[in-house]
C-alpha positions in Angstrom: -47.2 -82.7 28.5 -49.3 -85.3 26.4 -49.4 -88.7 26.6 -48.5 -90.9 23.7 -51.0 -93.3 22.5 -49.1 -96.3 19.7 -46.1 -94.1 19.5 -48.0 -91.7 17.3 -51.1 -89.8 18.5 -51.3 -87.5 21.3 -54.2 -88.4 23.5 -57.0 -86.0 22.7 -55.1 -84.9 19.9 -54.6 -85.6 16.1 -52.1 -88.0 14.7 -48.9 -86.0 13.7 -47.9 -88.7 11.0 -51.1 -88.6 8.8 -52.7 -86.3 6.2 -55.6 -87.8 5.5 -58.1 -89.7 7.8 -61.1 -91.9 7.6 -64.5 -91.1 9.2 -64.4 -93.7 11.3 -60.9 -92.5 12.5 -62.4 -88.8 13.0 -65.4 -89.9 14.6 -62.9 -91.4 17.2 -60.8 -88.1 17.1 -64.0 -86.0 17.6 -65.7 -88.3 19.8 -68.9 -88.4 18.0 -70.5 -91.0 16.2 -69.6 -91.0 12.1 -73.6 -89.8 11.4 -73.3 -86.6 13.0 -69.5 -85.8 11.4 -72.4 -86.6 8.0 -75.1 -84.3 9.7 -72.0 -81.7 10.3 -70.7 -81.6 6.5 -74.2 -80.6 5.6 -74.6 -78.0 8.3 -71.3 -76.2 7.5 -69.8 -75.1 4.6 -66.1 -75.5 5.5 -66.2 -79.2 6.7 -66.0 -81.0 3.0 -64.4 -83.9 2.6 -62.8 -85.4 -0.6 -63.4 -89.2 -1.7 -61.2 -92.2 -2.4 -61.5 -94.0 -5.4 -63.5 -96.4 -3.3 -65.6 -93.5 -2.1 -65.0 -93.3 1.1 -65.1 -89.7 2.8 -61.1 -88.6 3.4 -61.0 -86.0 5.6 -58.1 -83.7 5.4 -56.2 -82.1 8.8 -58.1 -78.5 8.6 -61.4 -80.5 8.0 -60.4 -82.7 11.6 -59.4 -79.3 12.9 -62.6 -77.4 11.9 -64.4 -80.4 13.1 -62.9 -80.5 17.1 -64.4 -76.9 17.0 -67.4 -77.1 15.8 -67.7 -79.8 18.6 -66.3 -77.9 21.3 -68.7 -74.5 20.5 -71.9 -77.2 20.1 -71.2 -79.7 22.8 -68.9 -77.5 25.6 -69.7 -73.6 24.6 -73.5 -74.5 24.1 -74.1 -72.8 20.9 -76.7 -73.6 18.7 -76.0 -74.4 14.9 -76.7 -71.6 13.8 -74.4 -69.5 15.8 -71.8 -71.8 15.5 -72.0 -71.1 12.3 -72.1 -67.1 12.7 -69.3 -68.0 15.3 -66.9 -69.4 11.9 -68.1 -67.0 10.0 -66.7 -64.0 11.6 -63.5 -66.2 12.4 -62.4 -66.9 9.0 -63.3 -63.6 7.6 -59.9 -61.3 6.8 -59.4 -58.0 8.0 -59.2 -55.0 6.0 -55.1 -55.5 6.4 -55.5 -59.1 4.7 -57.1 -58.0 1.6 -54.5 -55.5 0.5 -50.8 -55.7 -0.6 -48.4 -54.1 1.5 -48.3 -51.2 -0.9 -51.8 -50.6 -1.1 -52.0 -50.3 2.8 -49.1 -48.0 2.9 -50.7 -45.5 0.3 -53.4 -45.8 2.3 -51.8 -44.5 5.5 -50.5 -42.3 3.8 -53.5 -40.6 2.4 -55.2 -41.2 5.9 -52.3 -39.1 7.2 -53.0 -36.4 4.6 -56.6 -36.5 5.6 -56.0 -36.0 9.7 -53.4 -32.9 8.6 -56.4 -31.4 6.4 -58.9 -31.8 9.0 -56.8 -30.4 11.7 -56.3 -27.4 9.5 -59.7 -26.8 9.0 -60.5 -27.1 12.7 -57.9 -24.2 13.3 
């Protein structure tokens, strides 16, 4: 159960009622100082943030999101950058299943199944 903080953020947590957020704000969020959320954009490639007309860095939910993780593999996990970065990586990557249409992976199957019966026969 969390604890509600001006009857709109969780603690520890994002506000709920927002879509776009400051880097002071995410700092706060993060619990890091607004240079390194900076030294962070230029370190990974997923973390980049749009600008307002006044050119201020607006940081969307995903980029918050992707930001509390970073934190927790650098700060609590102990990784380095750069297998943080491996660490994403690999994350985001789709599967084999993800790349293909619902037909394609059941012709697929189907051909793999074709393949077992013909190897079995050989084997006999």
């Amino acid at each position: 159960m969390s604890t509600v903080i001006d009857d709109q953020q969780p603690a520890g947590g994002i506000p709920s009622d927002k879509l776009y957020f400051r880097i002071g704000e995410v700092a706060r969020i993060v619990g890091v100082k607004p240079y390194v959320l900076r030294y962070w954009e230029s370190e990974f490639s997923g973390v980049r943030p749009g600008k307002s007309r006044s050119n201020q860095r607006l940081y969307r939910r995903k980029d918050v999101e992707k930001l509390l993780k970073i934190k927790d593999l650098l700060h609590a996990r102990r990784y380095t950058i750069e297998g943080a970065r491996q660490f994403l990586k690999v994350q985001e990557e789709p599967g084999d299943e993800e790349l293909l249409s619902p037909r394609q992976l059941k012709r697929l199957r189907q051909v793999r199944e074709t393949l077992v019966d013909l190897k079995e026969k050989l084997e006999s």
